[in-house]
C-alpha positions in Angstrom: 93.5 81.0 91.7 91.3 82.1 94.7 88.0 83.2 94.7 87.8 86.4 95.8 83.8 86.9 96.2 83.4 90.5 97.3 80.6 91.1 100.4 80.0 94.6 98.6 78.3 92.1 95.9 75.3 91.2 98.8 72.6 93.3 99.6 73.6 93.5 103.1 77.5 94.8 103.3 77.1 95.2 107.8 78.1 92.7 109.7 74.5 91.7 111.1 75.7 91.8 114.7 78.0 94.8 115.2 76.1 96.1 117.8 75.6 93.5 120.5 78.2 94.3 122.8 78.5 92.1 126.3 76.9 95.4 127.7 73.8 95.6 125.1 73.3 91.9 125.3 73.7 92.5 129.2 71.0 95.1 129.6 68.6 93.1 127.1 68.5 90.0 129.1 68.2 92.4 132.5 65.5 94.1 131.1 62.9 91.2 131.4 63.8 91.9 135.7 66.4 89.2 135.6 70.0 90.0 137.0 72.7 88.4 135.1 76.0 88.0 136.9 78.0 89.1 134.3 79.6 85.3 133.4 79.3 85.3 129.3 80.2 82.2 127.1 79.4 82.5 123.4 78.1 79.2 122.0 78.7 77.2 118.5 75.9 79.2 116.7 76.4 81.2 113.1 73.1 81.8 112.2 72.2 84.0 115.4 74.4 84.8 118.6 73.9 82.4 121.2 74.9 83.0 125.0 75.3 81.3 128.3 74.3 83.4 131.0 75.2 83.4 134.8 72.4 84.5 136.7 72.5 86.0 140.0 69.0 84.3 141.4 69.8 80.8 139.5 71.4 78.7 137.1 72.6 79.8 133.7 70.2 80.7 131.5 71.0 80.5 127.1 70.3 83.3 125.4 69.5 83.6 121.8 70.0 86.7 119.4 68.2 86.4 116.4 70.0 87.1 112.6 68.2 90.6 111.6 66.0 90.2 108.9 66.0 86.4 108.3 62.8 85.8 110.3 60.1 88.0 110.9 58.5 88.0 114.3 55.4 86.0 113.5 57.6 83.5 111.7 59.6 83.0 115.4 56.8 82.9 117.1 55.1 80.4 115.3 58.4 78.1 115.9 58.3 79.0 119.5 54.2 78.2 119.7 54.8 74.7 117.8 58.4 74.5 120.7 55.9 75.4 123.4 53.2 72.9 122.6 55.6 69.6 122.0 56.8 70.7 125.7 53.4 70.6 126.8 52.8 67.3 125.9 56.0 66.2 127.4 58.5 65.7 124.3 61.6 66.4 125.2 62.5 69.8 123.4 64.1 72.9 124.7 61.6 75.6 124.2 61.3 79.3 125.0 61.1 81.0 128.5 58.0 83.1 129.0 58.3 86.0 130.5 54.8 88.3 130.6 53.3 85.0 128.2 55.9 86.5 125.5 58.9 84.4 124.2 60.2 87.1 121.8 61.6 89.8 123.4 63.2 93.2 121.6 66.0 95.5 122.8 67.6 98.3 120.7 67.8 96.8 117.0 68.0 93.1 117.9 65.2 90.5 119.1 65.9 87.0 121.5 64.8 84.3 123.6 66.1 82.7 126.7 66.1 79.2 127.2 67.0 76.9 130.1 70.5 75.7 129.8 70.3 71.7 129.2 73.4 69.3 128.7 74.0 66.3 127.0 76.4 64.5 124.4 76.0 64.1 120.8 74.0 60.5 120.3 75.8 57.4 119.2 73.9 57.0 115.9 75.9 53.9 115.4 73.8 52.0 118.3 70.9 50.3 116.9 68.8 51.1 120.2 70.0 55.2 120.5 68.2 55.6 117.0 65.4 53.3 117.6 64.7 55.7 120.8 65.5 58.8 118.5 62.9 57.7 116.0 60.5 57.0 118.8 60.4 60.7 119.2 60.5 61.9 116.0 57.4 60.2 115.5 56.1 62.5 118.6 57.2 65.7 116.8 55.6 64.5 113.6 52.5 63.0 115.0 51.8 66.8 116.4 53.8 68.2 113.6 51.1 67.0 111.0 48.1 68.1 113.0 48.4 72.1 111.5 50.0 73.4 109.2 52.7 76.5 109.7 51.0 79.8 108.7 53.6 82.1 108.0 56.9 79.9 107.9 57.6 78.8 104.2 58.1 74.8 102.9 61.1 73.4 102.0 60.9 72.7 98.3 63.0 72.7 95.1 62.8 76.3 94.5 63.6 77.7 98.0 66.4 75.1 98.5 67.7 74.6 95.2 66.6 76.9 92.0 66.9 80.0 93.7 70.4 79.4 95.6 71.6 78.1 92.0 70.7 80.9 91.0 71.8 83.4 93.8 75.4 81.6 93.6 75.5 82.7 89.6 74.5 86.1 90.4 77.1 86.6 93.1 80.3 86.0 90.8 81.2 83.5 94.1 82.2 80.8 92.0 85.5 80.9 90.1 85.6 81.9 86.9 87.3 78.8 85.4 84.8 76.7 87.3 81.2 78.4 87.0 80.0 77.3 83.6 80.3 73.5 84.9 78.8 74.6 87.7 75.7 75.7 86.1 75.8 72.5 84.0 76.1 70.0 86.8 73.1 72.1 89.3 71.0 72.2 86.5 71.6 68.2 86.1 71.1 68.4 89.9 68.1 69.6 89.6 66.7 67.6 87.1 67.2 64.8 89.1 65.5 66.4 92.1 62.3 66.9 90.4 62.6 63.1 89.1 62.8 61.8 92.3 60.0 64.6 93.5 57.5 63.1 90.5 58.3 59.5 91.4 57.1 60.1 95.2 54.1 62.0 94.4 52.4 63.9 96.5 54.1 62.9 100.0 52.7 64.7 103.2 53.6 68.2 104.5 54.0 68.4 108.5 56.1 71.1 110.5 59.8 69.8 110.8 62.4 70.7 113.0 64.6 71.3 109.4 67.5 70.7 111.1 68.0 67.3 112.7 71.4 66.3 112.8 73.2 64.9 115.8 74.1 68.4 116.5 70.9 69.8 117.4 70.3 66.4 120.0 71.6 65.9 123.5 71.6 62.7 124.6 71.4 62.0 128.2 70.6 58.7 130.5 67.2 59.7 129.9 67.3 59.6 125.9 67.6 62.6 123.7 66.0 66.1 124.0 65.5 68.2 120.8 67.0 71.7 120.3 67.1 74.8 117.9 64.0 74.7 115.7 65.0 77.7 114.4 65.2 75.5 110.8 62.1 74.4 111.8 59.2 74.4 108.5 56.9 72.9 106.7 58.2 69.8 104.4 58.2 66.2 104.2 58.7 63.7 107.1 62.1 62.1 106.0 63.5 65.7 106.3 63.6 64.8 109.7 65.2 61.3 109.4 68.2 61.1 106.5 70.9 62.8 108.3 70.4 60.2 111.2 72.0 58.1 108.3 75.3 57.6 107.2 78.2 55.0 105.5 77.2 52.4 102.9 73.7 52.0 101.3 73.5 48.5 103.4 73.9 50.3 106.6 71.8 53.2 105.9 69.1 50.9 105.2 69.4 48.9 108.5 70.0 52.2 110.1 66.9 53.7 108.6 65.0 50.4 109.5 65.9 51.0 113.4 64.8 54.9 113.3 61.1 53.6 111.6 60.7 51.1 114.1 60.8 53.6 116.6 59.0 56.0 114.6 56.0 53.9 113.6 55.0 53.2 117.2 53.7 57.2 117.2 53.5 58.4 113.4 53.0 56.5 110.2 55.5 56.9 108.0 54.6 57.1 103.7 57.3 54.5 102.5 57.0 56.8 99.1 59.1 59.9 100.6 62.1 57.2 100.2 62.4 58.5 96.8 63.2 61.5 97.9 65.9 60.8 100.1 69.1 61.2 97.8 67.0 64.1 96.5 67.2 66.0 100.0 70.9 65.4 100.4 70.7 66.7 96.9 69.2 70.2 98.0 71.2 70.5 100.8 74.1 71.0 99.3 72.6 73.3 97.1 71.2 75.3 100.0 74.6 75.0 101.7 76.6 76.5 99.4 74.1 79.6 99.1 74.0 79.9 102.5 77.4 80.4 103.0 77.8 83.2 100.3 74.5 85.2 101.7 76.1 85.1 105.1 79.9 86.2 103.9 79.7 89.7 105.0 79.4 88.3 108.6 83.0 88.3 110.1 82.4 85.2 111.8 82.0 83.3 108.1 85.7 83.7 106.8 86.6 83.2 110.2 85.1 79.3 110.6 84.8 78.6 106.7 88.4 80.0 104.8 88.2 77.1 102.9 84.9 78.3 101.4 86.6 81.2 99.2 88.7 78.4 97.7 88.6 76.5 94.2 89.2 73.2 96.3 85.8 73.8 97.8 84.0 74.6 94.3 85.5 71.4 92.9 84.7 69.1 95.5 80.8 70.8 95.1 81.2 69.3 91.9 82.4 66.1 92.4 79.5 65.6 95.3 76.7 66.7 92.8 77.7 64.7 90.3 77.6 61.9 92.5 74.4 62.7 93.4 73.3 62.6 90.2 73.6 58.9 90.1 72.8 58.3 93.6 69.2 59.8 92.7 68.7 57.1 89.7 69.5 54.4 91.7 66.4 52.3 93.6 65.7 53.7 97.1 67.3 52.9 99.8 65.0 50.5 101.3 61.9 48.6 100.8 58.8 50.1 99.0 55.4 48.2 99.3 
């Protein structure tokens, strides 16, 4: 049987982006004075549309095309302020252009950014030193992360990332029929675990994140990494920023996690009590993964990179990973508490 989720089910049945031709986004970008050459590459972005730009005057330039109505504008701009003041002090992130001391910029129905074009490769997490030097900045972004609070961007936390896609994805009739009942069973299970391992922390700190640190969103150069899309970027705990550095068997992830803090301490202390919550943030991830995908369905570009997501394989192998989870969450944490 396939699952055949309908987009008339969301609230929003357009696709989000039907209207940024070449020649819109064209005429956006030219009218902050610059003249584009008319060279166009789309980028690996879902969320928003991303660009490379040639420019007539200079180099390419990226531009970024925000998702209507996920943020509002003072939520981007508090990203790009927090962006623009790491720069400042010399950590290596990609922030906004100005342009008139704005980096949000509107044309037609859509809103973007430009950003200068920087290259890289994915890091070798595997290298004891690349995540020791990873962690050294990490602890830069945290250190100034953790010095005010966002104002207007929510927190990640067990509602926003796990009770309320639960229960979007129940709402939606996404889920198979045959499989949603153990669904529901195994979240709420999920969940319970979540808040165990949230009780057994205790109150942890809350800094601005990036939200999405995976070896995606870091190019890694002769130089060491640079940081890009905070568009994630929130308030939540510190380790956010650190577990999906981390990967293979619990003994590796431990020595792993011991190179990233060695780095990390140097600039930021880290509360050895948000270990606890580590198998609870892969937890809500998948959670919030799963929502995510069925919210953004209606956007052509979704069935297009994820088929597999309107399959019972997908639902089942949910399962499976939850339910290991589960387990993984009562277990001790992964490394040494004082």
């Amino acid at each position: 049987m396939i699952c055949t989720y309908n987009a008339a089910m969301t609230q929003e049945t357009m696709p989000p982006f039907a209207g940024l031709t070449p020649d819109v986004l064209l005429d956006a970008v030219e009218s902050l004075g610059l003249r584009a050459s008319g060279s166009l590459l789309a980028l690996n972005s879902y969320e928003n549309r991303v660009y490379q730009l040639g420019m007539e005057d200079g180099p390419p330039l990226v531009a970024k095309f925000y998702r209507p109505g996920r943020w509002s504008d003072a939520q981007i701009m508090e990203e790009h302020a927090f962006s623009l003041e790491l720069a400042e002090r010399e950590i290596p992130v990609v922030p906004p252009m100005l342009f008139g001391h704005a980096s949000l910029h509107h044309y037609q129905d859509f809103r973007f950014a430009l950003f200068t074009r920087r290259g890289g490769r994915v890091p070798e997490l595997g290298d004891s030193n690349t995540l020791e030097w990873i962690g050294r900045f990490l602890g830069r972004i945290h250190a100034l992360g953790q010095v005010a609070p966002y104002q207007h961007r929510p927190a990640l936390d067990i509602h926003s990332f796990g009770e309320e896609p639960v229960a979007y994805l129940l709402d939606a009739h996404v889920l198979p029929a045959d499989l949603r009942e153990v669904y529901r069973g195994v979240a709420a299970q999920a969940l319970d675990g979540v808040r165990r391992c949230f009780d057994r922390a205790g109150a942890v700190r809350q800094l601005r994140l990036h939200g999405d640190c995976h070896n995606g969103n870091m190019l890694w150069t002769d130089d060491g990494p640079h940081f890009v899309d905070f568009d994630d970027s929130r308030m939540g705990p510190a380790l956010q920023d650190l577990w999906m550095l981390l990967s293979g068997t619990r003994e590796e992830q431990s020595a792993q996690l011991g190179d990233v803090l060695a780095g990390y301490e140097d600039f930021c202390d880290f509360d050895l009590r948000e270990l606890h919550l580590l198998e609870a943030l892969r937890t809500l991830r998948l959670l919030h993964y799963a929502a995510w995908l069925a919210r953004r369905w209606h956007d052509p570009a979704f069935p297009a990179a994820f088929p597999w997501f309107a399959q019972p394989r997908f639902w089942e192998e949910q399962i499976l990973s939850l339910r290991e989870q589960i387990a993984l969450m009562d277990e001790p944490p992964l490394w040494r508490l004082p």
